[in-house]
C-alpha positions in Angstrom: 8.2 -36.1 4.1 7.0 -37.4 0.4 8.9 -35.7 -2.6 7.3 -33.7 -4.3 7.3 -33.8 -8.5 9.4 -30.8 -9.8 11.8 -31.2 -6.9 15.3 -32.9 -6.5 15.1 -33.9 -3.2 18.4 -34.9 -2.8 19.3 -30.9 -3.4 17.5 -29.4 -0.6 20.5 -30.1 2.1 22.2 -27.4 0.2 19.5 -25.1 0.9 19.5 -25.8 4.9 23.0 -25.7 4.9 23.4 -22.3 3.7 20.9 -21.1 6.4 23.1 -23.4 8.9 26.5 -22.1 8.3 25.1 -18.8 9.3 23.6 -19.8 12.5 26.6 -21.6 13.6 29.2 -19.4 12.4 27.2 -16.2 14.7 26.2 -14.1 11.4 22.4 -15.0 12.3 20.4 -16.5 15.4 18.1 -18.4 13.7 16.6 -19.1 10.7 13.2 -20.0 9.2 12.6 -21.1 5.7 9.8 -22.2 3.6 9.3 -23.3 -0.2 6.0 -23.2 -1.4 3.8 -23.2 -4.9 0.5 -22.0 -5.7 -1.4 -24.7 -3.9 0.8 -26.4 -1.1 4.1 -25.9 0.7 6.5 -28.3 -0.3 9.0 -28.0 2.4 10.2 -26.3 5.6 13.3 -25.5 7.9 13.9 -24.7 10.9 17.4 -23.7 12.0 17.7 -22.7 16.0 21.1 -21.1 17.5 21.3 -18.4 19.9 17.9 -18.0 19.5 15.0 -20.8 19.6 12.8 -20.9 17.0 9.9 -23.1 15.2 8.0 -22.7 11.9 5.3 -20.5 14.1 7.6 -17.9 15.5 6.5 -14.7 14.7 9.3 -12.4 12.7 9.4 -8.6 12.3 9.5 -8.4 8.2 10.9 -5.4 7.8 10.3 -3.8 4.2 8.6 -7.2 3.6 5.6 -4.8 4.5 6.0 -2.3 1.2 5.1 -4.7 -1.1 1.7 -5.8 1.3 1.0 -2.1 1.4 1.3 -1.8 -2.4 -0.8 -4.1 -2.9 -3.7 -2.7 -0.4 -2.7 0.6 -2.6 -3.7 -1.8 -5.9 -6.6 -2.7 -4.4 -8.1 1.4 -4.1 -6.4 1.3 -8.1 -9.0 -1.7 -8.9 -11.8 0.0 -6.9 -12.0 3.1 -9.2 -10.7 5.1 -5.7 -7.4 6.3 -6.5 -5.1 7.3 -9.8 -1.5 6.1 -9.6 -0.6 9.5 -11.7 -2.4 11.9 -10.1 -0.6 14.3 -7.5 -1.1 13.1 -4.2 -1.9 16.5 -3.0 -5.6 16.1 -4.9 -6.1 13.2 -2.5 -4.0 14.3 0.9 -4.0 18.2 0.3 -1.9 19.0 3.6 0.8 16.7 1.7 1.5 19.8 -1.3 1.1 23.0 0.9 4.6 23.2 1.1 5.0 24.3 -2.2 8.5 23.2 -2.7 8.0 20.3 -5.6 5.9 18.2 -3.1 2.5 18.8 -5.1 4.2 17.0 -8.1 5.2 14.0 -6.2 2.5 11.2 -7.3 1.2 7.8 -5.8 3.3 6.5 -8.5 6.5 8.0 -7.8 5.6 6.7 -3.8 5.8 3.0 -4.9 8.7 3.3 -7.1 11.0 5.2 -5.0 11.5 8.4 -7.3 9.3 11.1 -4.9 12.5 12.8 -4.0 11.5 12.8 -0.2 14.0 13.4 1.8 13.5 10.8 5.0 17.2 11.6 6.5 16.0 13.4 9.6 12.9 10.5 10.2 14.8 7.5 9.4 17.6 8.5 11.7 15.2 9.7 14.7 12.9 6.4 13.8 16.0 4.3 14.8 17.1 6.3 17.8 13.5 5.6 18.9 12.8 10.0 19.6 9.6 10.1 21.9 10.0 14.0 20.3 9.3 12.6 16.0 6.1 12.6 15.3 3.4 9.8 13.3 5.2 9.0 10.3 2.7 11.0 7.9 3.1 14.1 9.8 6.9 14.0 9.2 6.2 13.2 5.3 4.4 15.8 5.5 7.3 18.3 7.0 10.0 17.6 5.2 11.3 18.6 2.0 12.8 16.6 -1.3 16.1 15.8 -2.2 15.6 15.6 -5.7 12.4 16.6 -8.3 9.7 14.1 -7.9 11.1 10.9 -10.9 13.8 12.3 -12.1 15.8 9.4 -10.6 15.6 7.1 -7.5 16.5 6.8 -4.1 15.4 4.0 -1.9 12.5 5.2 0.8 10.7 3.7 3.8 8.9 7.5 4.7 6.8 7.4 1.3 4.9 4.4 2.5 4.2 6.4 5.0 2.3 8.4 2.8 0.6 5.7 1.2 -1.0 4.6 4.3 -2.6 7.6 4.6 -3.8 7.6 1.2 -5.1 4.2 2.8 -7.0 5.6 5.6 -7.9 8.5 4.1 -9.4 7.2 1.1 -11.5 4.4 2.6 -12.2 6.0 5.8 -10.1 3.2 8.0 -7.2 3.1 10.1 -4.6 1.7 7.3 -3.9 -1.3 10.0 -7.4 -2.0 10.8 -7.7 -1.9 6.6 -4.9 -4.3 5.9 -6.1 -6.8 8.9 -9.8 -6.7 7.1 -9.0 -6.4 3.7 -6.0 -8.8 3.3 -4.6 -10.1 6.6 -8.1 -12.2 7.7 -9.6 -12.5 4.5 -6.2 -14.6 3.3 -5.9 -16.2 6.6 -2.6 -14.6 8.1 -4.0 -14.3 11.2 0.0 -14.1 12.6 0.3 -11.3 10.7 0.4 -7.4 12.3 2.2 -4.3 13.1 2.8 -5.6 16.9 2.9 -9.7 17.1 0.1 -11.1 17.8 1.5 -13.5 20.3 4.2 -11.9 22.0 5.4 -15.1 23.5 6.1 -16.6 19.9 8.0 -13.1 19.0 11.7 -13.5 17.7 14.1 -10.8 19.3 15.1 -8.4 17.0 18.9 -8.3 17.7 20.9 -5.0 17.3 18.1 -2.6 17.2 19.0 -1.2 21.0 17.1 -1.4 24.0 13.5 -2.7 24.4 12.1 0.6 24.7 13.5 1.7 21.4 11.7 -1.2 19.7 8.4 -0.6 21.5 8.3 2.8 20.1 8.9 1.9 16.6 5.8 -0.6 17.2 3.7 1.7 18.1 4.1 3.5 15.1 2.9 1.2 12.5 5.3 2.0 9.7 3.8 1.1 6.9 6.8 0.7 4.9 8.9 -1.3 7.6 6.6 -2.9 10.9 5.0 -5.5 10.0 5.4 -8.6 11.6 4.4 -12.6 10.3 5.2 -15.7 9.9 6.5 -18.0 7.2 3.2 -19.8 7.2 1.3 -16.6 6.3 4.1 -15.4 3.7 3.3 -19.0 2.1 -0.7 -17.7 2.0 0.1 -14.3 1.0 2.0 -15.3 -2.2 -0.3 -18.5 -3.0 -2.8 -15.7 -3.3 -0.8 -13.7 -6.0 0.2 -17.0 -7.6 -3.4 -17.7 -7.9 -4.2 -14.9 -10.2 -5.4 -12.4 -6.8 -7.8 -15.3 -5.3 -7.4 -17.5 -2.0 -10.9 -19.6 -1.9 -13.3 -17.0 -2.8 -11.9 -14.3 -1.6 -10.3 -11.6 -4.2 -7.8 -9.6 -3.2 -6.4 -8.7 -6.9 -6.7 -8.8 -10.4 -4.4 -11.2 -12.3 -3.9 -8.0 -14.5 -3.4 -6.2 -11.6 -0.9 -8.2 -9.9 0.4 -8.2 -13.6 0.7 -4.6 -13.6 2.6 -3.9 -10.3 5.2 -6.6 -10.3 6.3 -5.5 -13.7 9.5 -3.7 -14.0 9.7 -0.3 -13.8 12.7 1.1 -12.8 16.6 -0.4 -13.6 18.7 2.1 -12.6 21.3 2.1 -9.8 21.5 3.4 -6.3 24.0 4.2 -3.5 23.3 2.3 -0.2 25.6 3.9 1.6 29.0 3.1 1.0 29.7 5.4 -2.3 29.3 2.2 -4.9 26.0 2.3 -6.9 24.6 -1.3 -7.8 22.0 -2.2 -9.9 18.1 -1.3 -8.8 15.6 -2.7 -10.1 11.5 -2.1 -9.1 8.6 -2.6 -9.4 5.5 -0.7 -7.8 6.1 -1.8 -4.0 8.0 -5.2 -5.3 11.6 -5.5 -5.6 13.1 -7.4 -9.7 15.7 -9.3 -8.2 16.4 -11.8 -10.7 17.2 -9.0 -13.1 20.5 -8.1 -11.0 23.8 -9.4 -13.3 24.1 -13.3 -12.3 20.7 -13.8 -10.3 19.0 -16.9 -10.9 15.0 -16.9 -11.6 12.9 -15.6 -14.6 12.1 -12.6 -15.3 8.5 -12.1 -14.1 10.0 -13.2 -10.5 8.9 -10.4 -7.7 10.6 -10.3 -4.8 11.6 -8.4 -1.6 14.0 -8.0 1.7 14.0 -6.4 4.8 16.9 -5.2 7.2 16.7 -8.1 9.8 17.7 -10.4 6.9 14.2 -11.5 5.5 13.0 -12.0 2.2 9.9 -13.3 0.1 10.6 -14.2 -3.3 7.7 -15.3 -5.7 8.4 -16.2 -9.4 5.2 -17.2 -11.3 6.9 -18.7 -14.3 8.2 -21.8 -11.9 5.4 -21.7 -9.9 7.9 -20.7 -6.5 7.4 -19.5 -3.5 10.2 -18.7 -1.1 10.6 -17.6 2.4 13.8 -16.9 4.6 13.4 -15.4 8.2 15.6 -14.2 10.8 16.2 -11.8 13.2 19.1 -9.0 13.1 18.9 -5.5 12.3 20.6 -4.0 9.4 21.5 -7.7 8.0 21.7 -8.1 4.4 19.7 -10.7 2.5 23.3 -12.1 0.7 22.2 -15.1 2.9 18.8 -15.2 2.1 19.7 -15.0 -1.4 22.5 -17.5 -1.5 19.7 -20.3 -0.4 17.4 -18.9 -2.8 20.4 -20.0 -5.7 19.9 -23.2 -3.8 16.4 -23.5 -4.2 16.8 -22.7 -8.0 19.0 -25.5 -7.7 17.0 -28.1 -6.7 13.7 -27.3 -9.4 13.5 -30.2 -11.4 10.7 -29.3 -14.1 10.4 -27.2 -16.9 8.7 -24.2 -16.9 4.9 -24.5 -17.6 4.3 -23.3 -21.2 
């Protein structure tokens, strides 16, 4: 492969070999990477183990897919269709009968993870794969908040929920059919769906129980979490935003639009779990990575992960893509984001004015 300017070629073994160690050590079964910039990919990876892979397999992203619902939400924003602090209730009435705070939560709070929903009940029967829990919206709809809508944050998968049915409801289309049509075709991620495409080129997902389990969580679309896609159509999904919202002559987004959403707008902490609160930092739908203590990458760099150990990380002021797929539930992106220091590593230029 020809070097590319801006890169140190002689660098990028570090990033594969980050990716490596964890396949042959057992922490992952594969791993797929890609580094990209607004017009071209500059280089690819492709690290087999347990599982074999190539730079077409098709990976479930995980919460890969909030930031692709955001922006389909930014899109309705641009149109004139939908007011990011207006009540949700004025758009999905059903949402705010509850009367128990719910008709304060806001499309706004939705994408930054301050609507106080309280998703314990869904997430834990999503997992367990319940025939018995209903569509995703319906449960938003049922339960009740944890805390009053922005007063602080808590992480959420069940609010995206909600925003795909601000989605369909507002345009009058199936938010799946909506995203295929609207960004997925137009953008050419044709690999790129709530159930793979081509099942043959699926990846396992490992450590998310039997078949039947995964099948069911399929089936239900979640906005927040299913989607699945390659590295090829990440690399055309972020060219896109890196391109001030246009691939060819298609616009998807306004540069101040994209400006707008990828923006800071919570730093804060949260608990994930295990009683330490770390550092959170958001956008609308987009996670601010590089503004957690010691993270390489500027400041205007957007970024996300999923729980199978995914992430896409874009950062306009170097002109960077990156990609990192592979295939276990509930596996932190510390791997993902130890080759992304590696990448950083290996950018030869300076910044463009």
């Amino acid at each position: 492969m020809t070097p590319k300017a801006g890169i140190d070629w002689e660098r990028l073994p570090y990033v594969a070999a980050v990716a490596r160690q964890a396949v042959e050590s057992g922490k992952q079964p594969c791993a797929v990477m890609a580094i990209a910039n607004a017009k071209e990919t500059l280089w690819t990876e492709v690290v087999s183990g347990n599982d074999i892979v190539s730079q077409d397999t098709i990976f479930l992203l995980a919460s890969i897919s909030k930031p692709i619902t955001a922006c389909a939400v930014m899109r309705l924003v641009e149109q004139g269709l939908l007011l990011l602090n207006r009540p949700v209730a004025a758009y999905l009435p059903e949402f705010g009968q509850s009367g128990n705070g719910k008709q304060n939560i806001t499309t706004y709070h939705l994408l930054t993870h301050s609507s106080g929903l309280d998703e314990t009940r869904w997430a834990q029967a999503r997992l367990e794969g319940k025939a018995e829990m209903g569509p995703c919206y319906e449960e938003a709809c049922r339960t009740g908040l944890l805390f009053e809508p922005g007063s602080r944050t808590q992480y959420n998968t069940l609010s995206f929920a909600v925003l795909g049915e601000l989605i369909t409801r507002l345009t009058g289309q199936p938010y799946p059919d909506y995203l295929r049509d609207q960004l997925f075709a137009p953008l050419g991620m044709h690999d790129t769906a709530f159930t793979p495409p081509d099942p043959a080129r699926a990846a396992p997902v490992h450590d998310f129980g039997p078949p039947e389990r995964l099948q069911n969580f399929m089936q239900r679309a979640i906005a927040g979490g299913g989607l699945w896609s390659t590295a090829a159509d990440l690399v055309r999904f972020g060219q896109a935003l890196l391109q001030g919202g246009r691939s060819g002559g298609y616009h998807l987004l306004s540069p101040a639009t994209i400006e707008a959403m990828t923006k800071r707008h919570v730093a804060t902490t949260v608990d994930w779990g295990d009683g330490v609160p770390v550092p959170f930092n958001y956008a609308l739908g987009w996670g601010k990575g590089a503004h957690a203590p010691g993270a390489l990458g500027s400041p205007r760099a957007y970024d996300h992960g999923g729980a199978t150990g995914t992430l896409l990380w874009i950062d306009p002021d170097w002109n960077l893509i990156f990609i990192y797929l592979t295939n276990t539930w509930a596996d932190a992106t510390e791997t993902a984001r130890r080759a992304l220091n590696a990448v950083y590593g290996a950018l030869t230029q300076e910044k463009p004015a």
